[in-house]
N, C-alpha and C positions, 0 to 999 in steps of 0.2 A: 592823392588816391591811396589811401590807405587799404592795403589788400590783407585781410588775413587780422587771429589771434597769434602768441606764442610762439644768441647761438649759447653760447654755453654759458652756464654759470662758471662753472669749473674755477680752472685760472684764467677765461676766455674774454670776462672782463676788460674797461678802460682801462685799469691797473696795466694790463699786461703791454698797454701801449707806448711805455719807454721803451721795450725792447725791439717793437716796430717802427719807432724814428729812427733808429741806426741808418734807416733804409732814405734816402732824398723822398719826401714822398711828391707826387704832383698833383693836383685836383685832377678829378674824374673827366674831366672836360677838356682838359689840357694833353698835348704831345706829353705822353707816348700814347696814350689812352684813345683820345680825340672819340669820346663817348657819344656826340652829337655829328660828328663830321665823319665817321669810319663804315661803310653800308654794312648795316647790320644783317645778319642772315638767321635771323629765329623764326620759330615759327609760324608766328602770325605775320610778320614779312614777305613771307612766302605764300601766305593765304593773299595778303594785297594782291602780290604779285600777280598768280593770278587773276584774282578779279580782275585786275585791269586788262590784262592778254583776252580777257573774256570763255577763261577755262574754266571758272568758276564764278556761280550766281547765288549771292542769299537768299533762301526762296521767300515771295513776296508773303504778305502777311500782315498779322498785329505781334506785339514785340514779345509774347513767347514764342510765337512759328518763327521770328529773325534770331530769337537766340536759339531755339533747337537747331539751325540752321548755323549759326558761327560754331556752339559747340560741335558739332561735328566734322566740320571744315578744320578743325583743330583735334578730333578723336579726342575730345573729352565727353567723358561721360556724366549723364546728368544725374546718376545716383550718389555722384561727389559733391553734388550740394549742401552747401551749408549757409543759414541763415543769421545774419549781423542784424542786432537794431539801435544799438548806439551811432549816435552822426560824428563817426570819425573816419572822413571819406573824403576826395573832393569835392563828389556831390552829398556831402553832409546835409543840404538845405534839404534835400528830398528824404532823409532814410531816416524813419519813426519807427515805434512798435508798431504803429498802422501798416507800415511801409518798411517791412527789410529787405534789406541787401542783400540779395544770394552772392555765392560764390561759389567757381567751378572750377575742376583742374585735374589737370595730369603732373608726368615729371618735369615737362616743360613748355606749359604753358597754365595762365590761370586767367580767366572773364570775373569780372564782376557787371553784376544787374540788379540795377535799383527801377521796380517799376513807374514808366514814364520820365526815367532820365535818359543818357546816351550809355554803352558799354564800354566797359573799361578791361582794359589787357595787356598782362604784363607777361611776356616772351619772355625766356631763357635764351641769350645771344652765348657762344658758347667763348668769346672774347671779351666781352664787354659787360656781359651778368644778366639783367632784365631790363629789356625795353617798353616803357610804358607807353599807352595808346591808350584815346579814344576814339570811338569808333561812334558817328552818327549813322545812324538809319533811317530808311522812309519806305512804306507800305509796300512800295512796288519793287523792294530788295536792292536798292542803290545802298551801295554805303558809301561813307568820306571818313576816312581815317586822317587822326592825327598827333603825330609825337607829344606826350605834354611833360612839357619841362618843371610846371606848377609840381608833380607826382613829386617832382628831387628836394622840393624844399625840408618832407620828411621822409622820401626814399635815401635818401645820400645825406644822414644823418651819425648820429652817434653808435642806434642801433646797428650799423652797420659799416662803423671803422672809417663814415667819409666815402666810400667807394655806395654804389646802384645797389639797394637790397630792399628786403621786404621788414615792413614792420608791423607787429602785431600787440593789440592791444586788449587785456580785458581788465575793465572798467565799469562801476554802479551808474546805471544810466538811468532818468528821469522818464515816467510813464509821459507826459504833453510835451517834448522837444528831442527824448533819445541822447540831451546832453551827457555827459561825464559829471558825476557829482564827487566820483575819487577813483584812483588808478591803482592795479596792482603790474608785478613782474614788469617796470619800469625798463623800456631801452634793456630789453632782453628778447632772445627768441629762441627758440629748441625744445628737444624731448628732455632736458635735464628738468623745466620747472616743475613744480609740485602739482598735478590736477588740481586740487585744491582752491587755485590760486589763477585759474585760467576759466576762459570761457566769460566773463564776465561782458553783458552786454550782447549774445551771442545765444541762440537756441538750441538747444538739445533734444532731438526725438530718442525714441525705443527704449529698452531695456532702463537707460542708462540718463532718463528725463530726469530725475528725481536722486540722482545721482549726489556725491560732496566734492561740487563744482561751483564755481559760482553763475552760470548759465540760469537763462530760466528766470531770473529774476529783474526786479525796477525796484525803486529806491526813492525817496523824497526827505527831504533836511527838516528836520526838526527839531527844536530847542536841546535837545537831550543826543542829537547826533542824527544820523541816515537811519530810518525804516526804511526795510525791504520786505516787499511783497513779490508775491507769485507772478508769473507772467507765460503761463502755458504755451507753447506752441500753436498756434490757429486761433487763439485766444480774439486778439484783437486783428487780426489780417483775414484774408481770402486765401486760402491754399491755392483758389485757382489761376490764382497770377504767377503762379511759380509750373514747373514741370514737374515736379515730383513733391510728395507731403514727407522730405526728410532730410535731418540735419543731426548726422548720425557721429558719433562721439568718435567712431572709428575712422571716419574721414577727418573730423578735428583733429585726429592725433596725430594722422599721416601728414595733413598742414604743415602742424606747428612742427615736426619731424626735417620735414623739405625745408622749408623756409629759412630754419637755422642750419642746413645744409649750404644752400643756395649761396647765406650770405656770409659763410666759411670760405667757401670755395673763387666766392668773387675776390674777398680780400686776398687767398693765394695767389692769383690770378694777377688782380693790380701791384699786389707789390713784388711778384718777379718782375712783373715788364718796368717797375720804378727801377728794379737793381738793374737789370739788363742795360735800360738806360744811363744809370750812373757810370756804369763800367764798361760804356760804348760796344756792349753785347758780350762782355763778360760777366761773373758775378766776383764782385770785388772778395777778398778773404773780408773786411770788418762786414760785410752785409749777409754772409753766409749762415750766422749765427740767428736772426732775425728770421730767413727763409725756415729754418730748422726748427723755428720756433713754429711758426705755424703751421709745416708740413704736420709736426706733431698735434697741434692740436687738431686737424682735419684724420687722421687716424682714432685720435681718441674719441670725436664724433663720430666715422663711422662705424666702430664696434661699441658703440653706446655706451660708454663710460659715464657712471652716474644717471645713467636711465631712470627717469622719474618712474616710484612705483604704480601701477595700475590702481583704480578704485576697488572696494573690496568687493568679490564675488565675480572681479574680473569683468572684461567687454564681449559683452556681443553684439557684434556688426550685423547692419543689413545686411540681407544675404544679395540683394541685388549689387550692392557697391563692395562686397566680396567678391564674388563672384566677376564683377569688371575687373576688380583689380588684380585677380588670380589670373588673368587672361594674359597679362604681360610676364608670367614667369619664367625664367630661363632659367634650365635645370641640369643638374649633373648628372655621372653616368646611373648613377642612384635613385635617380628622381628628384633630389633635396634644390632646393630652391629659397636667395635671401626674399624671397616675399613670402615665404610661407608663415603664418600668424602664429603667436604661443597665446598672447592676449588673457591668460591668467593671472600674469605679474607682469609681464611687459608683453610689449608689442611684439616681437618676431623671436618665434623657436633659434633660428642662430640668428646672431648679434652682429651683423653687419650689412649695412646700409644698402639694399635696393636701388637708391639714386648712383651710385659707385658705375654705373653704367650708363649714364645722363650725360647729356652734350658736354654744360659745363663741366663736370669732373674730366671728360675726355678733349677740352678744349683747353683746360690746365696748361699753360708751359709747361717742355720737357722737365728743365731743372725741378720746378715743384711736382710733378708728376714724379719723378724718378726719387725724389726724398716721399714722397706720402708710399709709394711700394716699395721701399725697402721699411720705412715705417710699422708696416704693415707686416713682414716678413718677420719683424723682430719680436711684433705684440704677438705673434700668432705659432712662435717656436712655442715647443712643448715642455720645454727645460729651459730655463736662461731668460726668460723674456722676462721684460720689466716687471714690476711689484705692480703696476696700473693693472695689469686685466690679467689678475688672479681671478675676479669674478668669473673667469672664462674657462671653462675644465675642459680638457684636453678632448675628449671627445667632439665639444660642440669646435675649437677650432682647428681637428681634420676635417670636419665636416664642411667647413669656411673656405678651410685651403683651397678644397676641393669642388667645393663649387666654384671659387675664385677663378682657377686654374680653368678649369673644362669651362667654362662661359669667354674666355678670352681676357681673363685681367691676369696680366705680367708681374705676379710678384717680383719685388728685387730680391738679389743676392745679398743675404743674410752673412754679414763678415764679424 
C-alpha cells in the first residue's frame, strides 16, 4: 500500500547510514520496538475502538457516503484530496487512469480509496510511526478492519532507513494498465526535491494543471524512447465517484512535506529506543554521536533547509483546502502562525515546520526530543548560529522563537 508522491536529499541519504550502525539496530518487529505486538493508540485505533463500544457508526450507504463518513470519524478533510493513476498500491490491480486513487489526510492520519476496492489507512502511532490498515465495508456501514503487514514489504524499506514509513513515488505511467514505464526521485521523500521531478503518475487541478511537473501526463514506449501525452483531469474518469473535483498542487506539497517528516521522526524514534536498549536504558557515550546525527538532521527538516523552490509565478491553493487548513493554526501573541503560507517561492512565510506539534514529534523519546530543541535553539540564535540557516534573517527567526515559545514548544538551553 503505497500511500503518497515525494526525506531529504541533503546529506539525509543511504550514505549517511554508516554513522547510524554505530547504533545495535533491531528490526521494526523485534524487542524493543515490537511494531506488531505493542497496542497501538493512533488514530484510526481509536475510531475502531469505538465502532466496536458501538459509540460510533459508518453511516450506511455506497462507498462515497462510507468514505465521507471515515473521513470524518478521522477530521480529515476532503478538500485534501489528491488523485494517483499509476498502479503503485496494494490494490494496484484496480487503480488506472479510468480508476484513480484518491487520497486524504491530516497531520496524522491519511485513507486511501480506489473506487470498488477496500480503504486503506495509515495512522501516525506516536511510538511506533504509521500503522497500516485495511478497512473492508458493506452498505449497511459495518466495517472489518485489518492490520496488513503485506504494506511493510515497501513501507519498512530503504526509503525509510528499515523502520514504518511512507513511500512516495512519481513515475511515466502507461494510458491501458497505469503501469510505470520509468521512475524519478528514487527511494527519496520531502520538500527538498525539485517540483519538476514529482507528481509523476498523479493529477494536478487549478492554477497549477499545466504547471513544470510531471503530473498530468501518460506515456507509451516506442522505438526512439517514451512519448508522453496529456492526460487532463476528468479526462478519462467520473469526477462523480470522488467527493470533491480537486487535486490541488497545494495539498501535494503539504504531502510530500509530512511524509518526509513522518519518516525523519520515526527513524529518531527507533534508533533511540535501539541505544536505550544497547545501554540497558542508558545512551552509551559511542552511540551519542549517531543520536546527534539525526537529532540534527530533523532540525534542518523542520526549518526547511534546502526547500525545493516553488514553480514560477508561485501556488495558488484551493481556497477550500486553505481555508481547512488555516483552521488548525496556533498563534502567537502577534497573530503569526507556522501554517501561515508565503507560497511565492516556498511554502510557509516563516520556515518552520507546522507538524513540530504532531503526535510523533511529541512521542519522540526524551533524549531525542531534548537534542532536536536545543538543536533548534542554536539554528535560531541571531549571532553564532551555524552557517546551515543563513538562509534565515534574523527577523523571520524572532518570529519562530516566538511562536515556538507561546504555542508550547520548550526550546533547549543554548550553551
Amino acid at each position: 500500500m503505497k500511500l503518497l508522491p515525494a526525506l531529504l536529499l541533503l546529506t539525509l541519504g543511504f550514505s549517511s547510514l554508516a554513522a547510524l550502525a554505530e547504533i545495535p539496530v533491531h528490526r521494526f518487529s523485534e524487542t524493543p520496538h515490537s511494531y506488531y505486538t505493542r497496542p497501538p493508540t493512533d488514530a484510526f485505533t481509536q475510531v475502531l475502538n469505538k465502532i466496536k463500544l458501538g459509540q460510533l457508526h459508518l453511516e450506511a450507504g455506497d462507498e462515497k457516503t462510507q468514505l465521507r463518513s471515515l473521513l470524518k470519524s478521522l477530521h480529515i478533510s476532503e478538500s485534501s484530496q489528491l488523485l494517483v493513476y499509476s498502479a503503485t498500491s496494494l490494490q494496484s490491480g484496480l487503480i488506472l487512469p479510468s480508476n484513480p486513487r484518491a487520497i486524504y489526510f491530516n497531520d496524522e492520519a491519511y485513507v486511501g480509496y480506489v473506487p470498488g476496492g477496500r480503504f486503506e489507512i495509515a495512522s501516525i502511532d506516536p511510538a511506533l510511526g504509521p500503522i497500516f490498515y485495511l478497512l473492508k465495508t458493506s452498505g449497511d456501514g459495518r466495517a472489518e478492519a485489518t492490520r496488513s503487514e503485506r504494506c511493510m514489504n515497501c513501507h519498512a524499506g530503504r526509503t525509510s532507513w528499515g523502520v514504518p514509513g511512507f513511500v512516495a513515488e512519481s513515475v511515466l505511467a502507461t494510458a491501458t494498465s497505469g503501469a510505470s514505464l520509468d521512475g524519478f526521485r528514487r527511494e527519496v521523500t520531502g520538500h527538498t526535491i525539485p517540483v519538476s521531478e514529482r507528481l509523476g503518475g498523479w493529477h494536478v487541478t487549478g492554477a497549477q494543471e499545466n504547471a513544470a511537473h510531471l503530473g498530468n501526463l501518460l506515456a507509451e514506449a516506442t522505438p526512439d524512447g517514451y512519448r508522453k501525452f496529456a492526460n487532463p483531469p476528468g479526462r478519462r474518469f467520473d469526477w462523480n465517484r470522488y467527493p470533491t473535483t480537486t487535486s490541488d498542487l497545494f495539498a501535494h506539497l503539504l504531502l510530500e512535506h509530512q511524509i518526509g517528516f513522518h519518516n525523519l521522526v520515526t527513524l529518531g524514534t527507533y534508533r533511540t529506543r535501539d541505544a536505550l536498549a544497547a545501554g540497558a536504558g542508558f545512551i552509551r557515550p559511542e552511540d551519542r554521536g549517531a543520536l546527534d546525527e539525526i537529532a540534527w538532521k530533523i532540525v534542518r527538516y523542520l526549518l526547511f533547509e534546502n526547500e525545493a523552490v516553488l514553480p514560477a509565478g508561485g501556488v495558488q491553493p484551493d481556497l477550500s483546502l486553505l481555508k481547512d487548513f488555516l483552521t488548525q493554526r496556533k498563534t502567537s501573541a502577534n497573530g503569526f502562525s507556522l501554517r501561515d503560507p508565503e507560497l511565492a517561492t516556498r511554502l510557509f512565510r516563516f520556515r518552520c515546520s507546522y507538524m513540530i506539534y504532531s503526535l510523533g514529534f511529541s512521542g519522540m523519546p526524551a533524549e531525542m526530543q531534548r537534542r532536536v530543541f536545543q538543536g533548534l535553539s542554536r539554528a535560531l540564535k541571531e549571532t553564532g548560529a551555524p552557517a546551515n540557516f543563513d538562509y534565515l534573517p534574523n527577523s523571520e527567526k524572532r518570529a519562530i522563537r516566538e511562536i515556538l515559545q507561546t504555542t508550547g514548544i520548550p526550546l533547549g538551553e543554548v550553551r
